[in-house]
N, C-alpha and C positions, 0 to 999 in steps of 0.2 A: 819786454819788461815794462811794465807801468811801473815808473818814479812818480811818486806825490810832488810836487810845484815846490813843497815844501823842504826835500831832500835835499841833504847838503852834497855837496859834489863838489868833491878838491882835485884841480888843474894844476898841471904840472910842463913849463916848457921856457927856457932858458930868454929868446927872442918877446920883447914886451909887446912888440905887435900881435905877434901870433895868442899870448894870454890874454891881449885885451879882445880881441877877436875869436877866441874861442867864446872869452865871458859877456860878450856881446851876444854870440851865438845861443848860447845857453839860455841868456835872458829871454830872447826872442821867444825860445823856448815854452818859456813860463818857469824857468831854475829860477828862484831866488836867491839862493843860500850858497854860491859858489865861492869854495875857498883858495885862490893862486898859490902858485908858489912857484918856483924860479929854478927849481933843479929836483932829483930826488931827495934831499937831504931835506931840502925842508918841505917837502910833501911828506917825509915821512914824518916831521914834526907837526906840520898839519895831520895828518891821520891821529897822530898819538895824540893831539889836541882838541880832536873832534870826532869822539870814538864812535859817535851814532853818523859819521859817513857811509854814503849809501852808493857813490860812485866812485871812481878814479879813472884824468884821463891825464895821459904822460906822453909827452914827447919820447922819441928812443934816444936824439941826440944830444947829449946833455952836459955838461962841466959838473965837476963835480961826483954825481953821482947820475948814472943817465936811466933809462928810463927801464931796458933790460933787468941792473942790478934792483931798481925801483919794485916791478914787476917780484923778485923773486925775492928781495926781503918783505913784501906785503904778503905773499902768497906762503913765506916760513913762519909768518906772524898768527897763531890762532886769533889775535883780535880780530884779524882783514881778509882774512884766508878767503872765505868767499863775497866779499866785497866784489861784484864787477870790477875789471881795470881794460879803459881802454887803451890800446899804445899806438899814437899816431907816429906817422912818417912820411918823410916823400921818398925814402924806400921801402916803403911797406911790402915788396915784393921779396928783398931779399931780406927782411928778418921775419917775415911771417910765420915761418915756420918754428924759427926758434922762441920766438915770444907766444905761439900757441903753446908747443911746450911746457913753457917755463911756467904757463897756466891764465896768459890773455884770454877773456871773454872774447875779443874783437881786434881786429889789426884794420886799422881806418886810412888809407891814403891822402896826404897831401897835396893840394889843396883839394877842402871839402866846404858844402855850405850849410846853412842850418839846416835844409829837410834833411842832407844826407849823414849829418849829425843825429837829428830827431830819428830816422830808420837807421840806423844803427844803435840807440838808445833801447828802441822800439824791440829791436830784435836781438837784445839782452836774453 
């Protein structure tokens, strides 16, 4: 998948390290437009706020609302339905399956770096 530089792309993941380090990553990227959020609940308020999003990437482990429910209320929603969603984890082994399912473009393993951010993007 080619993203335009331009694409918004809303992150989603509880730990401020991990969103400032994704949105680092992204940047590196050439993202500009990257919208955080801190649990599902307010990714979902991001997405509904930013209806021309063009990615989603979620933690699974989350308060609140995590990243599974995240995944399956975008993918009930005909605005995001097919929006890519990525859902990382450092057990990405044991929800892989169920987050492909549920309708994940990509199940990404913890810890990851930009290129293996960018080929995953890439291979959207």
């Amino acid at each position: 998948m080619d993203l335009d530089p331009a694409a918004k792309i809303i992150i989603a993941d509880d730990a401020p390290a991990m969103l400032i380090g994704l949105r680092r990553a992204l940047l590196q990227l050439g993202f500009l437009d990257v919208v955080p959020a801190d649990n599902g609940r307010e990714a979902i308020a991001a997405l509904e706020a930013n209806l021309d999003a063009r990615l989603v990437i979620s933690d699974w482990n989350m308060p609140e609302m995590d990243g599974m429910e995240l995944l399956a209320r975008v993918r009930a929603d005909a605005r995001f339905a097919k929006v890519p969603f990525i859902l990382v984890s450092a057990d990405a082994g044991a929800v892989r399956d169920k987050a492909m399912k549920l309708g994940a473009s990509k199940v990404l393993a913890k810890p990851f770096d930009a290129e293996t951010l960018r080929d995953t993007i890439a291979g959207l």
